[in-house]
C-alpha positions, 0 to 999 in steps of 0.5 A, spaced: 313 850 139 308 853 144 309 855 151 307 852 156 302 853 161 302 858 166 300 855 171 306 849 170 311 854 169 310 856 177 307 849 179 300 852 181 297 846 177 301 841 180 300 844 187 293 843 187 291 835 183 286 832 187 285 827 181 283 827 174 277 828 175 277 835 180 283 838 176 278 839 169 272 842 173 274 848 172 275 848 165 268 842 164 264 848 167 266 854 163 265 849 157 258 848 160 257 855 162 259 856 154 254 851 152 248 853 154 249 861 154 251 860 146 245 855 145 240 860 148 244 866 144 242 862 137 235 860 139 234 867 140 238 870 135 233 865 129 227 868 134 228 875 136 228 877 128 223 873 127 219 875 131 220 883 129 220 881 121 213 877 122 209 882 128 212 888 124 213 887 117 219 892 116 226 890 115 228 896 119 225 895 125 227 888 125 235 892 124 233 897 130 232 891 135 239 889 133 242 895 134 238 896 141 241 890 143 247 890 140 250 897 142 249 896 150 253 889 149 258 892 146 258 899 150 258 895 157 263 889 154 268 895 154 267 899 160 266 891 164 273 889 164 277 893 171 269 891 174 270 884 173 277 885 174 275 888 181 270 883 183 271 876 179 268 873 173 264 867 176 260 874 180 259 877 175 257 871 169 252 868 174 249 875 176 249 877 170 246 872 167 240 872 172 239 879 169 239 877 163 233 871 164 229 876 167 229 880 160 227 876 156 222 872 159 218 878 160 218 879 153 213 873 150 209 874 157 208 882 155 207 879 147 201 874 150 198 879 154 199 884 148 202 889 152 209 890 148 209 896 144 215 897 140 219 902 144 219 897 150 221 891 145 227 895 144 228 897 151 228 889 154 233 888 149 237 893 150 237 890 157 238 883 155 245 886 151 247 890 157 247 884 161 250 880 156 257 883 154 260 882 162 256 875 162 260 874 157 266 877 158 267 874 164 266 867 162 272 867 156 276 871 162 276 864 165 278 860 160 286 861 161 285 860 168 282 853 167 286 851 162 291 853 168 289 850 173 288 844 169 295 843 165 290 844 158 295 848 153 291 854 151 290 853 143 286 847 146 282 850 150 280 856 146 279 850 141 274 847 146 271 853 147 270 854 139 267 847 139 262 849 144 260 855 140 261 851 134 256 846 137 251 851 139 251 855 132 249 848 130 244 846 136 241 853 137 238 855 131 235 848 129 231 848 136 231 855 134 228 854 128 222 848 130 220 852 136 219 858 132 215 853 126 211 849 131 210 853 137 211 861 134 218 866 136 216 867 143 217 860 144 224 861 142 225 867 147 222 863 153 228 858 152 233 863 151 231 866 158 231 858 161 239 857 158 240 865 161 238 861 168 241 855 167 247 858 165 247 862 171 246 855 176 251 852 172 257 857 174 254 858 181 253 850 183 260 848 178 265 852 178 271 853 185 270 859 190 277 861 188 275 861 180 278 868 179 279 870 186 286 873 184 282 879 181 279 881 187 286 883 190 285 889 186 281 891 191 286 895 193 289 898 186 288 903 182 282 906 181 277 904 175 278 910 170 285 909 171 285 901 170 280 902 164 286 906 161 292 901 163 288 896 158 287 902 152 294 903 152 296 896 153 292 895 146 295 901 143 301 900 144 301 892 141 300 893 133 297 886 132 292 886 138 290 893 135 290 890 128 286 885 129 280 889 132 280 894 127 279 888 122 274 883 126 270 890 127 268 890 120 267 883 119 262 883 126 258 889 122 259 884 116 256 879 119 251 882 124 247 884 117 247 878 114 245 874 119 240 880 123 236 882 117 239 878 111 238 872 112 231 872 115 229 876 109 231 871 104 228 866 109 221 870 108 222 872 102 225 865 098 220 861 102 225 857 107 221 860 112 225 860 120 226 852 118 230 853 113 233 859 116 235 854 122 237 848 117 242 853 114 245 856 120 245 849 123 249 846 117 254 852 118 255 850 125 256 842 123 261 844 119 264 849 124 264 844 129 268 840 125 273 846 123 274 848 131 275 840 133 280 840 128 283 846 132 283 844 138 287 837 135 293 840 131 292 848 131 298 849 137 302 845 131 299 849 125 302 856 121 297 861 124 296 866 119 295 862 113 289 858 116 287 864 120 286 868 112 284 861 108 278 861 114 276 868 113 276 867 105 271 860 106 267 863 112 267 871 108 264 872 101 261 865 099 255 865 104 253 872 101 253 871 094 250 865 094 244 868 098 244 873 093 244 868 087 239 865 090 235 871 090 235 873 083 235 867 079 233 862 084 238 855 087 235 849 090 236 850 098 241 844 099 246 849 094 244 854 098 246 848 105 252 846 103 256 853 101 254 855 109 257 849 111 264 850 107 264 856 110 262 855 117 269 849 116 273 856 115 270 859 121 271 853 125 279 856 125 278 863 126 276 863 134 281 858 136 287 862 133 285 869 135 283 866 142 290 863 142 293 870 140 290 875 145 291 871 151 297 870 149 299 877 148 295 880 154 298 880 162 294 876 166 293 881 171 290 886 165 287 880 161 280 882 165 280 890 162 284 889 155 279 882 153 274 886 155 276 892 150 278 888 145 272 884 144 267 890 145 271 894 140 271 889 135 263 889 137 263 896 135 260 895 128 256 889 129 249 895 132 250 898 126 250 892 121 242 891 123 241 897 121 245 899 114 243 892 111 234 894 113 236 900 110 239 897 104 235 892 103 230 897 103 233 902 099 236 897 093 232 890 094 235 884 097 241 881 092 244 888 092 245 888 099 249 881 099 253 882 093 256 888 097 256 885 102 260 880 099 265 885 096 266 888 103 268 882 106 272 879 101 276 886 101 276 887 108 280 881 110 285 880 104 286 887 103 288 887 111 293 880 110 297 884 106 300 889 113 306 887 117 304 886 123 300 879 121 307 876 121 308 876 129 301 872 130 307 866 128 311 867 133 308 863 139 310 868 146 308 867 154 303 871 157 307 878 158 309 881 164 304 886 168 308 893 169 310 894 175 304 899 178 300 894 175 302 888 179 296 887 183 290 887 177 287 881 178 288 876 173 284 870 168 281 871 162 
C-alpha cells in the first residue's frame, strides 16, 4: 500500500550496500543524534520551570521564560529552512548543537555564582531557542534521507524516530525529576547542556560526510528570500499540509501550557513536587513508547485519519480534566498516573503519521524549507501558551485554567476532523516532483 522508498526507485540504495551494518548508519545516528537531544530537552523541560517557579514564586514569570525560549525557536525554525537547504543539515545540527551547549551551561554557573538576574535568564534562554529550532529542523531534515539510504519504509522510520522521542519523554523527565529532588534544577540544566554536546559529537563522529551533501548544490540556486517563498507557496498551495499546521499550532499552544506552567503548578501546589512532576511525564512516555512502537510495526498498513483522530481524542482532553479534578477535589496520584499514561498511548501515533504525511507530500529538493515552515508555523502558539496559562492561572486559579483548556483541545481537534481535506491523508503518494526552476534545491529531511 505504500510507495516505495525513493532511494530503491532509482537504485541509490542498492548502489551503495557495503553491508548491513554500514547501510543502517545513517538511520542509527540520526536516531542516536535524536536520542539524546530529546533526552536533554525533557530534563530541561521538568528543570527550566522549576527552577523559575521555586527562585521566583510567580507563575507568570515561570511562563515568560517559555516564551523567551519558545518564540526564537519557532522564529528561527522558519527562517532555517533555504540555510540548511544551502549548507546541509549535518553542518547545521552539530553546530548548532554547540551553541546551544554553551547557553545552558551558563546558566546553573551564573545561578551558583549569583549573577543571574531575570532578564539574562530570558536572554540565554532565547539563545538556547534560537539555536534549537535549525538543530532540530536539520536532524528530522535527515530522517528521509537515511531511510533512503537504508531501504527503511518511512512510516517506519518516522515511527522509529517517534519511539525515540517517546523514549525520551519517559527517560527525561524522570532523570529530570530526581536530579531536580536530589541534586536542585541547576543539576538538570547542567545535563542538558552535556546531552547539547554529546548530541553534537553524535552527528559530527557518526553520520557520513555526504549526509545531505545534495543541499549543498543549492549553492548556485536561487537566492534565500526567493527559496523561503518557493516553500510558503508549496505550503499554500497544499490544503491538507496547511490544515494540518493551523490545527497542531492550537494543540502545541495547548500543550505548551499545560506542561510550562500547569503542570508544575499542580505539582507545587498538590504536593507531588518535581518527583511526581516526573512520574507523571514518565508514565505518558512509557505508554508513548508503546503507542509509537505499535506505529512503527503496523502504521504503513493502518487507515490513518481514524487513528490520527482516536489519538488526539486520548492524548487531548483527559490529561487536563484530570489535573483539574485533582485540584478541586483531590485524586490519589496513581489516578492522575494512569490518565497520563492512556493519553501518551494516543500520542504514541500522531508523529509517526504526521511525519509519514509531510515527507510524503513535500519535494525533496524543498523538503529543507517547507518542514522548516511547517514545524515552526505549527510551533507559533506554543511561546504564548506559557504565557496565557501563568496569566490564567493567576487570574482564575489552576482548575479553571485546565477545565478550558481541556475544552479547547477537545474542540480544536474534533471540530477540525470534520474538514474534507482529512480524506487525502489516506491516500499513500511519492514524494512529489520539484518544479522545474527548483531543480537544483537540495533535498533530505
Amino acid at each position: 500500500m505504500t510507495a516505495a522508498p525513493a532511494g530503491a526507485r532509482d537504485g541509490g540504495v542498492r548502489a551503495a550496500r557495503p553491508g548491513a551494518r554500514g547501510r543502517m548508519r545513517p538511520l542509527a545516528g540520526v536516531l542516536a543524534a535524536l536520542a539524546v537531544s530529546h533526552t536533554g530537552t525533557r530534563v530541561s523541560a521538568v528543570a527550566l520551570p522549576w527552577f523559575v517557579l521555586v527562585s521566583s514564586g510567580s507563575a507568570v514569570q515561570t511562563g515568560l521564560v517559555a516564551f523567551a525560549e519558545l518564540a526564537p525557536y519557532a522564529l528561527a525554525k522558519a527562517l532555517a529552512g533555504p540555510q540548511v537547504d544551502r549548507a546541509g543539515p549535518r553542518l547545521v545540527s552539530w553546530s548548532t548543537d554547540l551553541v546551544s551547549a554553551a547557553a545552558v551551561g551558563v546558566i546553573p554557573l551564573l545561578h551558583l555564582a549569583e549573577a543571574l538576574p531575570f532578564w539574562l535568564l530570558l536572554l540565554l534562554v532565547a539563545v538556547v531557542g534560537g539555536a534549537r529550532g535549525p538543530g532540530d529542523l536539520a536532524k528530522a531534515v535527515m530522517v528521509p534521507e537515511a531511510a533512503d539510504r537504508c531501504g527503511v519504509p518511512l512510516e517506519r522510520a518516522t515511527g522509529l524516530s517517534g519511539v525515540i522521542e517517546r523514549l525520551a519523554s519517559t527517560v527525561g523527565p524522570a532523570a529530570g525529576g530526581a536530579l531536580v529532588a536530589g541534586m536542585g534544577a541547576p543539576a538538570g540544566l547542567a545535563a542538558n547542556a552535556v546531552c547539547f554536546a554529546l548530541g553534537s559529537l553524535v552527528i559530527a563522529a557518526t553520520l557520513p560526510a555526504d549526509m545531505g551533501r545534495g543541499a549543498g548544490r543549492e549553492r548556485q540556486g536561487p537566492g534565500y528570500w526567493r527559496s523561503l517563498g518557493e516553500g510558503l507557496a508549496f505550503l499554500r498551495a497544499d490544503r491538507l499540509l496547511l490544515t494540518v499546521v493551523v490545527m497542531v499550532a492550537v494543540t502545541n499552544l495547548l500543550d505548551a501550557a499545560l506542561m510550562s506552567v500547569l503542570l508544575p503548578v499542580w505539582a507545587r501546589e498538590s504536593g507531588a513536587g518535581p518527583v511526581g512532576l516526573g512520574i507523571v511525564s514518565s508514565a505518558a512516555g512509557m505508554a508513548a513508547v508503546a503507542g509509537s512502537l505499535i506505529a512503527a510495526a503496523i502504521a504503513h498498513r493502518l487507515r490513518r485519519r481514524l487513528v490520527f483522530f482516536a489519538g488526539f481524542l486520548l492524548a487531548g482532553a483527559p490529561r487536563f480534566l484530570i489535573l483539574a479534578l485533582d485540584a478541586s477535589a483531590g485524586l490519589p496520584l496513581s489516578s492522575v498516573v494512569a490518565v497520563a499514561a492512556v493519553s501518551g498511548f494516543g500520542a504514541g501515533f500522531l508523529n509517526p503519521i504526521l511525519g509519514a504525511v509531510i515527507y510524503e507530500r513535500i519535494p525533496r529538493p524543498l523538503i529543507g524549507r517547507v518542514t522548516g515552515l511547517t514545524s515552526a508555523l505549527s510551533w507559533a502558539g506554543m511561546p504564548f501558551g506559557g504565557l496565557v496559562a501563568g496569566a490564567a492561572v493567576a487570574a482564575v486559579g489552576l482548575a479553571p485554567a485546565l477545565v478550558v483548556g481541556a475544552a479547547a483541545y477537545f474542540l480544536t481537534t474534533n471540530l477540525t476532523a470534520l474538514r474534507p481535506e482529512w480524506r487525502d491523508m489516506d491516500r499513500h503518494r511519492p514524494p512529489a516532483r520539484a518544479p522545474a526552476d527548483t531543480a537544483s534545491a537540495a533535498d533530505t529531511s
